[in-house]
Every structure is written in structure tokens, then in C-alpha cells.
PyMOL commands that place a pseudoatom at each C-alpha (Angstrom):
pseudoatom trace, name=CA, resn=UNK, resi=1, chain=A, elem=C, hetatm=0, pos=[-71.978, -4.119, 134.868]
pseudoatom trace, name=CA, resn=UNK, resi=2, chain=A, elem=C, hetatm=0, pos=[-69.803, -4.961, 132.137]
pseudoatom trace, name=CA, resn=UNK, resi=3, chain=A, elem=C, hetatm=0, pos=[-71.171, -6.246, 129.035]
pseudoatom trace, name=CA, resn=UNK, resi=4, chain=A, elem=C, hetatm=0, pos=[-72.226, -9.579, 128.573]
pseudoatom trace, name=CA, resn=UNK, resi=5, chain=A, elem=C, hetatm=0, pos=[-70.399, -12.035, 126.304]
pseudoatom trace, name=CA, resn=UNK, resi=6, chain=A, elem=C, hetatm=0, pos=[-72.978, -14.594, 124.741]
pseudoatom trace, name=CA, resn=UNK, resi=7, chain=A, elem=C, hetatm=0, pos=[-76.077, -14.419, 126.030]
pseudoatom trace, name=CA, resn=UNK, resi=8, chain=A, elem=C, hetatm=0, pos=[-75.957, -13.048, 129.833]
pseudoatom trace, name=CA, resn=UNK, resi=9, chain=A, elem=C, hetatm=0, pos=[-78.422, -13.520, 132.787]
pseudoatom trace, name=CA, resn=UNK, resi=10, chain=A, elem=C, hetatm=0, pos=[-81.144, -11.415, 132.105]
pseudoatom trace, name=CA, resn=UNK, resi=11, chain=A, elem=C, hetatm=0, pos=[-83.162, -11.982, 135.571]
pseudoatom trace, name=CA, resn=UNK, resi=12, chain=A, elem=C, hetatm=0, pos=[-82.294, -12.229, 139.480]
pseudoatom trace, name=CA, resn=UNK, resi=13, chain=A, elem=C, hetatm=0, pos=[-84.331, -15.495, 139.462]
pseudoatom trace, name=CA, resn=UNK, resi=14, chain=A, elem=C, hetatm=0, pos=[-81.890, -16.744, 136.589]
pseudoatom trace, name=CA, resn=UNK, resi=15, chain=A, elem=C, hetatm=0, pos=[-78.739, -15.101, 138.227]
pseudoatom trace, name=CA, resn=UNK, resi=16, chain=A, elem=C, hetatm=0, pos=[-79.741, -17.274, 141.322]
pseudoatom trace, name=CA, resn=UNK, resi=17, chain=A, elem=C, hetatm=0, pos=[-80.356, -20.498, 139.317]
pseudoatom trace, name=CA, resn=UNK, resi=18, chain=A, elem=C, hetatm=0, pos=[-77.075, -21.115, 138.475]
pseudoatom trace, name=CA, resn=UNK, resi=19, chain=A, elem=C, hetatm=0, pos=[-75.868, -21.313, 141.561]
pseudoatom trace, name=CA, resn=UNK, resi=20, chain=A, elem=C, hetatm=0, pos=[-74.444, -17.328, 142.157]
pseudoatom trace, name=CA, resn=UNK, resi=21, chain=A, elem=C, hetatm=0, pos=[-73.660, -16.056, 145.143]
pseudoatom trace, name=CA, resn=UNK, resi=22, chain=A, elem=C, hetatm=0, pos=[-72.608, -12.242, 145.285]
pseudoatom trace, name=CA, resn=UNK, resi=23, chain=A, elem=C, hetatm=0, pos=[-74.813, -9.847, 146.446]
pseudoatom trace, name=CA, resn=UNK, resi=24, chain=A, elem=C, hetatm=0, pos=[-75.228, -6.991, 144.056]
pseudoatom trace, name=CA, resn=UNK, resi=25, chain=A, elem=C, hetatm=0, pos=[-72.972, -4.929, 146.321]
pseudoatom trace, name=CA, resn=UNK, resi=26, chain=A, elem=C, hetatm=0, pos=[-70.114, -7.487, 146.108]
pseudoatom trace, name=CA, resn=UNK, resi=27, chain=A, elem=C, hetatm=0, pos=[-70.758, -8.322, 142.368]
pseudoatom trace, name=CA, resn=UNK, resi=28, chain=A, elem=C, hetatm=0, pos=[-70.306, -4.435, 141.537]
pseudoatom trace, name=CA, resn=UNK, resi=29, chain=A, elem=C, hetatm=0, pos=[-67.057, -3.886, 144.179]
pseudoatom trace, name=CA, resn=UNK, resi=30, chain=A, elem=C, hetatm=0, pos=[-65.535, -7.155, 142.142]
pseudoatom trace, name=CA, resn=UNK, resi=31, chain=A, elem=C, hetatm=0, pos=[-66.482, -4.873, 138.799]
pseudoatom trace, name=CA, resn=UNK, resi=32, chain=A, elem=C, hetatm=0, pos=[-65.107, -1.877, 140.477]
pseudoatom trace, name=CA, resn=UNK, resi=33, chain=A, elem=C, hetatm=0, pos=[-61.685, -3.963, 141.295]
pseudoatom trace, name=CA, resn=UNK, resi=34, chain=A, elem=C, hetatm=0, pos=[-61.651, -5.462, 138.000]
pseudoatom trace, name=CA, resn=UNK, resi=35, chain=A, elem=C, hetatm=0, pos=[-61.722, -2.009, 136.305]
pseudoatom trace, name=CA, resn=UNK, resi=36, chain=A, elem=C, hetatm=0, pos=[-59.138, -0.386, 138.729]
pseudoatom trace, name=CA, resn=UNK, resi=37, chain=A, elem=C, hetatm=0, pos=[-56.791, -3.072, 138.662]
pseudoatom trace, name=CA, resn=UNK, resi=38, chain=A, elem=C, hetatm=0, pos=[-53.483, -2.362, 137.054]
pseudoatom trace, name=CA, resn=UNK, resi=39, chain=A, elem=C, hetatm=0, pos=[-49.900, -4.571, 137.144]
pseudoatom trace, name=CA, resn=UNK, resi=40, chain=A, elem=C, hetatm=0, pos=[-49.308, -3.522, 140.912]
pseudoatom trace, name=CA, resn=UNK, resi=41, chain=A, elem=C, hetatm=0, pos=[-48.427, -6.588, 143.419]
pseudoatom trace, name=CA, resn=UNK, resi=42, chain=A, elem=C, hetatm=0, pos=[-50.764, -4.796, 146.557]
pseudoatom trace, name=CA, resn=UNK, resi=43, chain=A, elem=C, hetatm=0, pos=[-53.661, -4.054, 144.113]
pseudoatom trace, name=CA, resn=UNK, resi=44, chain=A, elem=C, hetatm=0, pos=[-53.803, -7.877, 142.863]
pseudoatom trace, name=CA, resn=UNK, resi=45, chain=A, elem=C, hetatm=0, pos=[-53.371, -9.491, 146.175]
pseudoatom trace, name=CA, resn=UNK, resi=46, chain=A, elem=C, hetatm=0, pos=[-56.615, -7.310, 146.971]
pseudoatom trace, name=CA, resn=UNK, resi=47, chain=A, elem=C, hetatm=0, pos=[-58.612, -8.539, 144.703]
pseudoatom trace, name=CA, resn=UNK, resi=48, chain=A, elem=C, hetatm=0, pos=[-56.942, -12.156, 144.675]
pseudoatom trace, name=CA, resn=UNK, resi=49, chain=A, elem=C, hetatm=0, pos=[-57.733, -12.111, 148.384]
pseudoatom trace, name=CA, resn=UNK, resi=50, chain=A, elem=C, hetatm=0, pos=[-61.901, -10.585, 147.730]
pseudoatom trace, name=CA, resn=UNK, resi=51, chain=A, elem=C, hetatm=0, pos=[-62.155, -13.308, 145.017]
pseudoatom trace, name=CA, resn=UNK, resi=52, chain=A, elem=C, hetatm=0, pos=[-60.585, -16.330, 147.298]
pseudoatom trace, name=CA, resn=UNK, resi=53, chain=A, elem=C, hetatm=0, pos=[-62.886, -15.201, 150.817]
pseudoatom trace, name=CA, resn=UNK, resi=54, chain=A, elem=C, hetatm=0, pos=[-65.813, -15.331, 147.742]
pseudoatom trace, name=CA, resn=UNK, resi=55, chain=A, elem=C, hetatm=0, pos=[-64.562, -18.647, 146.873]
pseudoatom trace, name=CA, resn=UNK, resi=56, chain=A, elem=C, hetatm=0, pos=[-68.437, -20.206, 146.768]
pseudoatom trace, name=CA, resn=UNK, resi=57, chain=A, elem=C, hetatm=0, pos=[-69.300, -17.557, 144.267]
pseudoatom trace, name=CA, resn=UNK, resi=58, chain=A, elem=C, hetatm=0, pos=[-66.437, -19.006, 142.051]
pseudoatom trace, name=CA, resn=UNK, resi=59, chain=A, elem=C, hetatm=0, pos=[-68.418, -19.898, 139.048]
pseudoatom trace, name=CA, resn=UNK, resi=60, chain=A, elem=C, hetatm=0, pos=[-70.301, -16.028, 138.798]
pseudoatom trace, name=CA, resn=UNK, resi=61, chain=A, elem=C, hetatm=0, pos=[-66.657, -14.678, 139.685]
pseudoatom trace, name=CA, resn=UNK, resi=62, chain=A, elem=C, hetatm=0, pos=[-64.791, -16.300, 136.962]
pseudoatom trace, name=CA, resn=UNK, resi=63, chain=A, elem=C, hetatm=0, pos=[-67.734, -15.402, 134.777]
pseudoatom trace, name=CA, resn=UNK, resi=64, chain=A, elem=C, hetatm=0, pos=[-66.992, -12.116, 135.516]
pseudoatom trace, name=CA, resn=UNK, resi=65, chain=A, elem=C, hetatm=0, pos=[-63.723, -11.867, 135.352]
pseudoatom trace, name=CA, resn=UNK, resi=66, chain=A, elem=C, hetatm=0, pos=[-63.294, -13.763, 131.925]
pseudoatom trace, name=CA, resn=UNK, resi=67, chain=A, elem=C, hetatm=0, pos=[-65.977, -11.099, 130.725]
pseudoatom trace, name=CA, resn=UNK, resi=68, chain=A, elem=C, hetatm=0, pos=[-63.710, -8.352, 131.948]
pseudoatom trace, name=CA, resn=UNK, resi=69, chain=A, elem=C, hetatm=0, pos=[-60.673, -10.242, 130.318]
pseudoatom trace, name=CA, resn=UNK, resi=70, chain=A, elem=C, hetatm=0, pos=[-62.682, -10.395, 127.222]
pseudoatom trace, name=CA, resn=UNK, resi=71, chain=A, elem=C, hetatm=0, pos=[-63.702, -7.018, 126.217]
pseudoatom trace, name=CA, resn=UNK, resi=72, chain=A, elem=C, hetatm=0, pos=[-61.845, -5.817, 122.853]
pseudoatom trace, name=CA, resn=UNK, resi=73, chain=A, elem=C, hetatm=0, pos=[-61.122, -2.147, 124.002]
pseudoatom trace, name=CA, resn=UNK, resi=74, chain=A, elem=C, hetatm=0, pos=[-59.620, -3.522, 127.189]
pseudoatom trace, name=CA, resn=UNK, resi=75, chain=A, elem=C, hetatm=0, pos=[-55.663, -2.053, 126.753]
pseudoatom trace, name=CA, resn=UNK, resi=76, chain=A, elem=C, hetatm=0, pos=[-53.230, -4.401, 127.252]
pseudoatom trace, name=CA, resn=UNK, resi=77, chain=A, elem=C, hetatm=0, pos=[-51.894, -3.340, 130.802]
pseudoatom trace, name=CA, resn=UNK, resi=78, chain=A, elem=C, hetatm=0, pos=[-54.837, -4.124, 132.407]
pseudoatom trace, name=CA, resn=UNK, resi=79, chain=A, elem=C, hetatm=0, pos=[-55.501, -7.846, 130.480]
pseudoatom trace, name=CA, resn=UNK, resi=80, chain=A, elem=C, hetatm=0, pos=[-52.041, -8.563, 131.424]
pseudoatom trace, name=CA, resn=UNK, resi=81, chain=A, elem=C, hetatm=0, pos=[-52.700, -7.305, 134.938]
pseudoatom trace, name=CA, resn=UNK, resi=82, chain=A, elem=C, hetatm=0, pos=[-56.390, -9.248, 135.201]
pseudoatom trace, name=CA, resn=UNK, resi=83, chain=A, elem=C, hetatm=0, pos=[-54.321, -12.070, 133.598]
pseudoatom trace, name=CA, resn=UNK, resi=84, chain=A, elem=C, hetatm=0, pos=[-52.141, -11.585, 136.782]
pseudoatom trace, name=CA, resn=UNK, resi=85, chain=A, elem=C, hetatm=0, pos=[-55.295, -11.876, 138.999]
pseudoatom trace, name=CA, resn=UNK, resi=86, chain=A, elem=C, hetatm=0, pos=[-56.691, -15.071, 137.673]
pseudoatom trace, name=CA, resn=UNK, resi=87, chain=A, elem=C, hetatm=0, pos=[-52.847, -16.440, 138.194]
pseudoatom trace, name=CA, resn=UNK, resi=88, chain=A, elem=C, hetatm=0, pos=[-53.029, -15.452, 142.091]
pseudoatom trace, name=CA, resn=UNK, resi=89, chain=A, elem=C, hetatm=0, pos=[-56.371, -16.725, 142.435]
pseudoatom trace, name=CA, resn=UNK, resi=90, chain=A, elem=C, hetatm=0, pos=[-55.382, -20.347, 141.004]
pseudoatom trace, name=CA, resn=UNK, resi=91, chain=A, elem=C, hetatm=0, pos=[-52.316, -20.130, 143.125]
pseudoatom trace, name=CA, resn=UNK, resi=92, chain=A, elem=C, hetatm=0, pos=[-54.258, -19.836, 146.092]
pseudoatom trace, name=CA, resn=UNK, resi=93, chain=A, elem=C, hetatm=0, pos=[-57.091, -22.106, 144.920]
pseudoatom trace, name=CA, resn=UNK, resi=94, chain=A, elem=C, hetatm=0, pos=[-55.598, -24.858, 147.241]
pseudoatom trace, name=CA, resn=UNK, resi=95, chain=A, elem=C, hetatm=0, pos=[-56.216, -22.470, 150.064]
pseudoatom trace, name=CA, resn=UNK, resi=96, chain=A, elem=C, hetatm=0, pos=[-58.061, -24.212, 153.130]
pseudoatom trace, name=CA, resn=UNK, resi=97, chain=A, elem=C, hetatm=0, pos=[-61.385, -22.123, 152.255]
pseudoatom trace, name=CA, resn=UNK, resi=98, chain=A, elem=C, hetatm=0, pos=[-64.239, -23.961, 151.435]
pseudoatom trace, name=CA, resn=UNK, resi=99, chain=A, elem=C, hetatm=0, pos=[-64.778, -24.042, 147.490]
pseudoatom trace, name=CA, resn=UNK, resi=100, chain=A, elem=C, hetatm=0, pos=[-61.866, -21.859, 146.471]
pseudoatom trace, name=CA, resn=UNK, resi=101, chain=A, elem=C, hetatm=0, pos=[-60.220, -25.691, 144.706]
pseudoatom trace, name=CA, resn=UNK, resi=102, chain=A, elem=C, hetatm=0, pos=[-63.109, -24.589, 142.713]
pseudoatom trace, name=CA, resn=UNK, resi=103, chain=A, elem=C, hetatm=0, pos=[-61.867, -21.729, 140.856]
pseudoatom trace, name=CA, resn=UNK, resi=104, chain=A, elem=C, hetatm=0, pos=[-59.386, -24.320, 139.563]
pseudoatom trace, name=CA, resn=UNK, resi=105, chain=A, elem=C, hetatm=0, pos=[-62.205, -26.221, 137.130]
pseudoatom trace, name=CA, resn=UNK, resi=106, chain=A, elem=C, hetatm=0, pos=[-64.057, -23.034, 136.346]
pseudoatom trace, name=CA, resn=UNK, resi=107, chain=A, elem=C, hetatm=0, pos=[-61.024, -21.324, 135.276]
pseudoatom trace, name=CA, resn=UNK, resi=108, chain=A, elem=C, hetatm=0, pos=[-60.060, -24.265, 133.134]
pseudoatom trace, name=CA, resn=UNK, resi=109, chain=A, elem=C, hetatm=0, pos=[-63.252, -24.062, 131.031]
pseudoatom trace, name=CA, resn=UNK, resi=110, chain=A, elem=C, hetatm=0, pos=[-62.893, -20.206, 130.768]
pseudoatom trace, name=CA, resn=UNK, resi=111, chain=A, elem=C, hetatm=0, pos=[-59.253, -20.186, 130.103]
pseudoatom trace, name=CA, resn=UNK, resi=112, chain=A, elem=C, hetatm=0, pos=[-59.281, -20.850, 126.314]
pseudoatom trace, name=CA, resn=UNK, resi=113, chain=A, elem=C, hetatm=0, pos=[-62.007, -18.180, 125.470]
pseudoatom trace, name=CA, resn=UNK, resi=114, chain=A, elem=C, hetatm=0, pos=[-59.839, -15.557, 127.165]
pseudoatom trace, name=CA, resn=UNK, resi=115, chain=A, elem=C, hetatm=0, pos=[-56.633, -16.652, 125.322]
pseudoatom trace, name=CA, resn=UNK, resi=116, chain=A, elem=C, hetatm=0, pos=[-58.382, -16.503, 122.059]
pseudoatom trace, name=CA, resn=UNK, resi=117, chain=A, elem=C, hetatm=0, pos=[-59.884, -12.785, 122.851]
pseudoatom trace, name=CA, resn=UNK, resi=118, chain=A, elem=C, hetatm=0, pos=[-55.707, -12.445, 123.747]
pseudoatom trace, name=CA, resn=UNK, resi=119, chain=A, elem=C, hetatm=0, pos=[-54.879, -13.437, 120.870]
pseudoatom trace, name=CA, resn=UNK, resi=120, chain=A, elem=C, hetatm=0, pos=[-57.283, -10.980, 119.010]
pseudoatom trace, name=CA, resn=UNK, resi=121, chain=A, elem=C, hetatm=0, pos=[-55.712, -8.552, 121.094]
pseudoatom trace, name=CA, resn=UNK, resi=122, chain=A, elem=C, hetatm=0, pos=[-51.848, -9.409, 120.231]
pseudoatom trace, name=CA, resn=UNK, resi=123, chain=A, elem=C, hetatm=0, pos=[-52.533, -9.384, 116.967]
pseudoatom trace, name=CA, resn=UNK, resi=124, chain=A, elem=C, hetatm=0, pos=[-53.742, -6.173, 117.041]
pseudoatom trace, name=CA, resn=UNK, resi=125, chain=A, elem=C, hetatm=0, pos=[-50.475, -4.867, 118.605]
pseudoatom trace, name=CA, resn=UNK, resi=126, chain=A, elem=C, hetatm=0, pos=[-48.336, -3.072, 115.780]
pseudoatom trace, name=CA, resn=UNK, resi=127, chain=A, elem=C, hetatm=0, pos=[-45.111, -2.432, 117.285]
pseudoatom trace, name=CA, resn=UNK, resi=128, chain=A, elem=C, hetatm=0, pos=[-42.431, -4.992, 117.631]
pseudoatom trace, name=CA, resn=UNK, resi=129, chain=A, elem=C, hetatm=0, pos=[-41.707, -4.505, 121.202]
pseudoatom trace, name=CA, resn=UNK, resi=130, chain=A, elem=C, hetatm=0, pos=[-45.146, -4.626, 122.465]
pseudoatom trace, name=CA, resn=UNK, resi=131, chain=A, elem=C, hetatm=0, pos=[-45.751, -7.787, 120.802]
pseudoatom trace, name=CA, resn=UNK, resi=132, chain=A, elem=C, hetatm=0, pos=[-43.267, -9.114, 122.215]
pseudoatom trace, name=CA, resn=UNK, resi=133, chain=A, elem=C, hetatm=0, pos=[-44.119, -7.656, 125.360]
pseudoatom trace, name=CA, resn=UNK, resi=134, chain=A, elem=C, hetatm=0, pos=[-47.564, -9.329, 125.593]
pseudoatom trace, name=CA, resn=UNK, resi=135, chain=A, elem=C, hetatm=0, pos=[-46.393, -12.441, 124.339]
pseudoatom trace, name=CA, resn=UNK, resi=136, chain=A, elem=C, hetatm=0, pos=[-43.282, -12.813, 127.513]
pseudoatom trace, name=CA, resn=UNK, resi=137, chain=A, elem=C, hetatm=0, pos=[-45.537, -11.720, 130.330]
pseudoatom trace, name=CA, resn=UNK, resi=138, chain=A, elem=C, hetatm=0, pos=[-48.632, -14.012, 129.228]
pseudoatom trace, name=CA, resn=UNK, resi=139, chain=A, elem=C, hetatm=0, pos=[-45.708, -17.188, 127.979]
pseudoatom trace, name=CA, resn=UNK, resi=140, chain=A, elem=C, hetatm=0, pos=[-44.318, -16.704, 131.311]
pseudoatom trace, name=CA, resn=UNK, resi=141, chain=A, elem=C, hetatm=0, pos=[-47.985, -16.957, 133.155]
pseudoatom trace, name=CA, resn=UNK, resi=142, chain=A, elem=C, hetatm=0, pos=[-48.462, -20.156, 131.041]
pseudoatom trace, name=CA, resn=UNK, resi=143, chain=A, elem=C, hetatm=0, pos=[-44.372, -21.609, 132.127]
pseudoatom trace, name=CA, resn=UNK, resi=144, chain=A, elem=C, hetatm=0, pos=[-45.429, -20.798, 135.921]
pseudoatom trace, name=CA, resn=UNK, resi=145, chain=A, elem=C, hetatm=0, pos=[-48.869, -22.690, 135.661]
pseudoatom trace, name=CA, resn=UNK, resi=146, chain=A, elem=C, hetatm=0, pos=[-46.599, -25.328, 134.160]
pseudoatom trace, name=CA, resn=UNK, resi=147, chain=A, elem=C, hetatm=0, pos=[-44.506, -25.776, 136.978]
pseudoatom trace, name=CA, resn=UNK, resi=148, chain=A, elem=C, hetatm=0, pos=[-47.144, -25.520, 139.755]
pseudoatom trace, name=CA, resn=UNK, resi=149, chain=A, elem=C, hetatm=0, pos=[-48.426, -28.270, 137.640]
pseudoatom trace, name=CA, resn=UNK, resi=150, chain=A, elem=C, hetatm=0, pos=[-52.095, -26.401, 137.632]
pseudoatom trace, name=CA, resn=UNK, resi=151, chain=A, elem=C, hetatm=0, pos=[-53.392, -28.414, 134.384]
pseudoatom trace, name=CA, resn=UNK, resi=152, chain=A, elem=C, hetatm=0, pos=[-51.895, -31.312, 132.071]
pseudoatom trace, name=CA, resn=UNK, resi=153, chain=A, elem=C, hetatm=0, pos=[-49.020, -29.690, 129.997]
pseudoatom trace, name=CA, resn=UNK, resi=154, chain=A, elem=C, hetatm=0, pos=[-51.208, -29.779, 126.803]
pseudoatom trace, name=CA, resn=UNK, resi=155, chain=A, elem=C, hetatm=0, pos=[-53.420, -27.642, 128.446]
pseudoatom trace, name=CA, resn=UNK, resi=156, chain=A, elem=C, hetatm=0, pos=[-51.178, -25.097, 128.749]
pseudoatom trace, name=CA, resn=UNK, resi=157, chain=A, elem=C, hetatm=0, pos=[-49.868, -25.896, 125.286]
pseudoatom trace, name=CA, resn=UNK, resi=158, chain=A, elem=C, hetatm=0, pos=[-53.019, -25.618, 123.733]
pseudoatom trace, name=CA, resn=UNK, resi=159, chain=A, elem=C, hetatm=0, pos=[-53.523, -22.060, 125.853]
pseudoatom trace, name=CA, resn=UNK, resi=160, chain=A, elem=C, hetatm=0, pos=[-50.034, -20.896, 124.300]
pseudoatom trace, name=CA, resn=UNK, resi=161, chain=A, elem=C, hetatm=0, pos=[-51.116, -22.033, 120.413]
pseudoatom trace, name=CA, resn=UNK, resi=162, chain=A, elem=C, hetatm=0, pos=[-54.177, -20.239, 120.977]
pseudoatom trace, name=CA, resn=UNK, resi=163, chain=A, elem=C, hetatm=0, pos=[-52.339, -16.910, 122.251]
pseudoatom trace, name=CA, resn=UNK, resi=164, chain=A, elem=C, hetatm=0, pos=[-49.924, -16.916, 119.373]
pseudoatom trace, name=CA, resn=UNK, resi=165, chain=A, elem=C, hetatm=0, pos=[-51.966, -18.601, 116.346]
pseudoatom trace, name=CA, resn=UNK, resi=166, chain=A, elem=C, hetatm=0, pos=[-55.800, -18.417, 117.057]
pseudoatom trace, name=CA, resn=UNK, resi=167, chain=A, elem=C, hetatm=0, pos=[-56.037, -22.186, 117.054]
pseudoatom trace, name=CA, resn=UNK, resi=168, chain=A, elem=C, hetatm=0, pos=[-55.573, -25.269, 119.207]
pseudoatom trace, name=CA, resn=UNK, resi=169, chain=A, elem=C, hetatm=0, pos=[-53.902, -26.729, 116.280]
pseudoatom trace, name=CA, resn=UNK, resi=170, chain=A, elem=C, hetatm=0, pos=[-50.467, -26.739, 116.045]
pseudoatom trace, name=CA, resn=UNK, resi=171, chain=A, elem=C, hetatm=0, pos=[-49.191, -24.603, 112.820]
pseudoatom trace, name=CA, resn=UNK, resi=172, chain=A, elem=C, hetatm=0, pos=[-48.530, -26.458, 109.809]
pseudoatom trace, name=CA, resn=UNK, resi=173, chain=A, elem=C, hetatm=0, pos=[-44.854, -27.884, 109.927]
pseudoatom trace, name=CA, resn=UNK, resi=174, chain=A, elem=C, hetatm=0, pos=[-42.378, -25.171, 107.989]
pseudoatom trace, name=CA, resn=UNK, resi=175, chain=A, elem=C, hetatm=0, pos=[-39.852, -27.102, 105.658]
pseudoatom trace, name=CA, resn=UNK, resi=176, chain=A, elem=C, hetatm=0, pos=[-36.756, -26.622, 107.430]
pseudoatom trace, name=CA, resn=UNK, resi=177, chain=A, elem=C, hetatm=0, pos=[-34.385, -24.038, 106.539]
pseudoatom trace, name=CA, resn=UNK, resi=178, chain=A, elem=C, hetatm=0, pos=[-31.583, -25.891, 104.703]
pseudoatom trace, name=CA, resn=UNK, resi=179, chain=A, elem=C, hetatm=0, pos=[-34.308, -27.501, 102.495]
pseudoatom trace, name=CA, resn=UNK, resi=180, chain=A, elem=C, hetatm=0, pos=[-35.697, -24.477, 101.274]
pseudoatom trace, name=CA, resn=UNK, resi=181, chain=A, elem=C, hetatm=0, pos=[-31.931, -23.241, 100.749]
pseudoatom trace, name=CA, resn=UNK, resi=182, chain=A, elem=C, hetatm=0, pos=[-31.600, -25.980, 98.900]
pseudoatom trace, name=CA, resn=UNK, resi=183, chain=A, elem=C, hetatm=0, pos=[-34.427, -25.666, 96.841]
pseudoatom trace, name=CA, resn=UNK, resi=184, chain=A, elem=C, hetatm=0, pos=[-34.086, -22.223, 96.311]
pseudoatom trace, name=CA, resn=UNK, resi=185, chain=A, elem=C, hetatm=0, pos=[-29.809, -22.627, 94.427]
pseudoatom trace, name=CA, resn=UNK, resi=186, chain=A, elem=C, hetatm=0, pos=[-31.015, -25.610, 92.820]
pseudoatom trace, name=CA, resn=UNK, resi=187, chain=A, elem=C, hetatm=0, pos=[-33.737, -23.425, 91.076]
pseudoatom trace, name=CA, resn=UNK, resi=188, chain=A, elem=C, hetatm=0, pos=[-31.705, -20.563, 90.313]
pseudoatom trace, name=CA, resn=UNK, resi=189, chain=A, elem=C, hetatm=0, pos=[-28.809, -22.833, 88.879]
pseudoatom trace, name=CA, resn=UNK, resi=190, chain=A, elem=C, hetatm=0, pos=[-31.147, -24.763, 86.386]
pseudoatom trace, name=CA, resn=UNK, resi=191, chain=A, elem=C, hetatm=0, pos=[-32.250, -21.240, 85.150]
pseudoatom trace, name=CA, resn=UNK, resi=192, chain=A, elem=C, hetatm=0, pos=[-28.438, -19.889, 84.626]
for i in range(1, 192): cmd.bond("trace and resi %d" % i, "trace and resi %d" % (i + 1))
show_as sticks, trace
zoom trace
């Protein structure tokens, strides 16, 4: 399996007492998925359709898939492309299959431990253009939760300031330009 982030469930008997579903067989074809899965429409709605007919497994799936969205060596492709997954999983969590509203809550707690472990990851970027490649595709997954109105707007703030700062906090307010223009003539004309 993939590795465990914070302590993981050690036994079957603990596995069971929190309520997981998957069989061993299904938890290792969701692993299998999660590894394969690159920014392909088809290969998404796969998964996204596994993880919605699994719906009362939601809490070990989005366990599972946060770990997989977690891992530091992941490349960026495929986080953007799991990123994609959890997306078409909340869009269908209003689906009429039993638990899949679900995934909604579970998601909700996971969501800001995988957008810091994004963030990690964009900061790690070093080229311009795939900085600010991350940073539109994962924006944009934040603007469309937005509008299907998925969690209170600052919720999704607070997902977006983690992506791009680290924090939940918003960054410290920047005099504005002009001022520091300002600052900056008045200082050089004193001196000359």
C-alpha cells in the first residue's frame, strides 16, 4: 500500500473499527488506479465512478486518496490529475447512491492537509512556467468548487492561501505601491 501519513492502521481488527469497508482486493485496485491515474478525462471518470459505487467506504477512500495526494515524490502531473479525481468525486457526491453526500464532509477535513503538502510541492517547482502551471489548474479547481457552491467561500479561500503561502492566514498587507514610491524619492532627495 502506499505509505502511511501519521500513524496508519496497523491491524485488520483496527482497519474494521473505523468503520472501512474495502476488501483488500478493492483497497489495492483503488491503489492501483491512484498510481496509474494521469490528467486523462476516461481514466478519471474510472476511478471517479469505482470511488462513487464505493461510496460507504468514503472515509477509508478519502484516506487513501489524500495519502496518495500527499506523498512528496509524487510529480506534479499526477497530484494535479488525483486533484482532478477528488473534484469528480465531489461533483458527483450528490449522486442518488447511498453515502456518496459523504465524500463531501470527509473531503472537507482532508482538503487542507493536501493543499499544504501542494504547497510544499509548488514551492519546490523552479521554473516560472510550471509554477504557474500548478498554481492555474489547482486556482481553477478551487473557482469551480466555488461556483458549485461545494463549501463556504472561505473555505476555499483558506484552501487557496494555503496553496500559495503555507498558511490559513492571509499575508501581511504590502504598503501599496505609490507609498513606497513615495518613500523611496523622498529618501533619496533628503540625501542629495
Amino acid at each position: 500500500g502506499f505509505e502511511r501519513v501519521g500513524g496508519g492502521y496497523q491491524t485488520e481488527r483496527d482497519r474494521k473499527s473505523v468503520g472501512r469497508e474495502l476488501t483488500e482486493d478493492e483497497r489495492d485496485d483503488l491503489e492501483d488506479m491512484l498510481r496509474s491515474l494521469v490528467v486523462e478525462r476516461a481514466i478519471i471518470k474510472e476511478c471517479m465512478g469505482f470511488c462513487i459505487s464505493k461510496a460507504a467506504a468514503s472515509g477509508e477512500i478519502v484516506e487513501t486518496i489524500t495519502e496518495a495526494l500527499s506523498l512528496s515524490e509524487t510529480p506534479v502531473p499526477k497530484k494535479i490529475a488525483r486533484l482532478f479525481l477528488v473534484s469528480d468525486i465531489l461533483h458527483n457526491s450528490s449522486a442518488a447512491v447511498p453515502n456518496a453526500s459523504s465524500y463531501r464532509s470527509h473531503f472537507q477535513n482532508s482538503l487542507p492537509a493536501i493543499f499544504l503538502s501542494l504547497h510544499a510541492c509548488y514551492k519546490k517547482i523552479t521554473t516560472r512556467m510550471g509554477i504557474e502551471t500548478m498554481k492555474d489548474q489547482v486556482v481553477k479547481v478551487l473557482h469551480i468548487w466555488q461556483a458549485w457552491s461545494l463549501f463556504p467561500l472561505s473555505f476555499v479561500l483558506k484552501l487557496e492561501r494555503l496553496l500559495l503561502h503555507g498558511s490559513v492566514d492571509p499575508p501581511p498587507e504590502q504598503p501599496a505601491a505609490d507609498e513606497q514610491g513615495d518613500g523611496a524619492r523622498e529618501g533619496s532627495a533628503r540625501e542629495g
